[in-house]
C-alpha positions in Angstrom: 0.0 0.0 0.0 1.2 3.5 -0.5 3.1 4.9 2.2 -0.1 8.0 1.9 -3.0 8.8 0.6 -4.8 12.2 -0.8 -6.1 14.2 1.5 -10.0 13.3 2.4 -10.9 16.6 -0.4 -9.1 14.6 -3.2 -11.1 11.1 -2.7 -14.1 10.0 -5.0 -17.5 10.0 -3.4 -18.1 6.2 -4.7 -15.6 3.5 -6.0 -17.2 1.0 -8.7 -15.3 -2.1 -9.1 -16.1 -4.7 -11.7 -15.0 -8.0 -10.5 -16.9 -10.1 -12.8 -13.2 -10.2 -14.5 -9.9 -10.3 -12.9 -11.6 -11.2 -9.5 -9.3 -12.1 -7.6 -7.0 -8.8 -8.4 -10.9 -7.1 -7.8 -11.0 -8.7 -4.5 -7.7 -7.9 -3.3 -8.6 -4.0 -4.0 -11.8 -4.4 -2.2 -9.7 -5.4 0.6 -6.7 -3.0 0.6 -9.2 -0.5 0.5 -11.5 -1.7 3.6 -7.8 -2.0 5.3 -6.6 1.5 5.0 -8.1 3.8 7.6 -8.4 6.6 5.8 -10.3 5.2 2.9 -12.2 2.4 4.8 -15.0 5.1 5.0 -15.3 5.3 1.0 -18.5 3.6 -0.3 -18.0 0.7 -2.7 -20.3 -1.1 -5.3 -18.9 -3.6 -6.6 -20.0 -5.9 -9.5 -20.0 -10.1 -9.3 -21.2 -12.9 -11.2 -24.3 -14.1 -9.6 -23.1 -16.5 -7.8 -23.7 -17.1 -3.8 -20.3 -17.5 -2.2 -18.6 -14.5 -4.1 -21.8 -12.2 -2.7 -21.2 -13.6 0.8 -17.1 -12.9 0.3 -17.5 -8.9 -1.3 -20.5 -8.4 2.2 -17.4 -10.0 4.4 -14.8 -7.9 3.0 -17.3 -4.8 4.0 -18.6 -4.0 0.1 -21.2 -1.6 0.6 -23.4 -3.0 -2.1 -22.9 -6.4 -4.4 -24.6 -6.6 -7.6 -24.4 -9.6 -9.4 -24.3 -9.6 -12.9 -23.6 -12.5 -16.1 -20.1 -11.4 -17.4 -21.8 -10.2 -20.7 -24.1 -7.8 -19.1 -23.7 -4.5 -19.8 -23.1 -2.3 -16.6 -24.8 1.1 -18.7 -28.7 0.5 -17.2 -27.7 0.5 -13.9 -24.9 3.2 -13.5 -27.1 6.3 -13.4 -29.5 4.9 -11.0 -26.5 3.7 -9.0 -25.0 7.0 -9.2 -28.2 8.8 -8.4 -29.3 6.9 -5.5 -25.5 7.1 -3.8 -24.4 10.6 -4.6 -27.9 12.1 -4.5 -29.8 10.0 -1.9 -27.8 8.4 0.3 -27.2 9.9 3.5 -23.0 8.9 4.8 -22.1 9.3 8.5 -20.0 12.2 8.6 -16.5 12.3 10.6 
């Protein structure tokens, strides 16, 4: 991991990560992530295959949402309403 990270002004306000490919490598970032103090706050939807036991592993590693989705499905439909509902809606502990 680096040995710092931006400041809390220069993070995204949602991380999106597609692990319907390159899982594992997917997986390991959800982690790293969850790890790190300052960015274990950050909110991240992540994309699976539809399949039970990776859902279960992405809620362990503390994804904030798990959407699981055949690796030919386009992710297009669903990123405004993502988007919408998380940056728009959503109400985040502050602190």
């Amino acid at each position: 991991m680096p040995a710092s990270w931006p400041d809390a002004a220069n993070l995204p306000a949602l991380l999106l990560l597609d692990a319907r490919t390159n899982t594992q490598d997917r997986f390991l970032t959800l982690q790293r992530i969850k790890q790190a103090p300052s960015l274990r706050h950050l909110p991240i939807i992540i994309f699976v295959l539809p399949i039970d036991s990776l859902i279960s592993q992405c809620y362990g590693w503390q994804a904030n949402s798990v959407i699981g989705l055949s690796a030919t499905a386009s992710l297009v439909p669903f990123l405004a309403g993502i988007c919408r509902y998380w940056l728009q809606v959503n109400i985040s502990p502050t602190g």
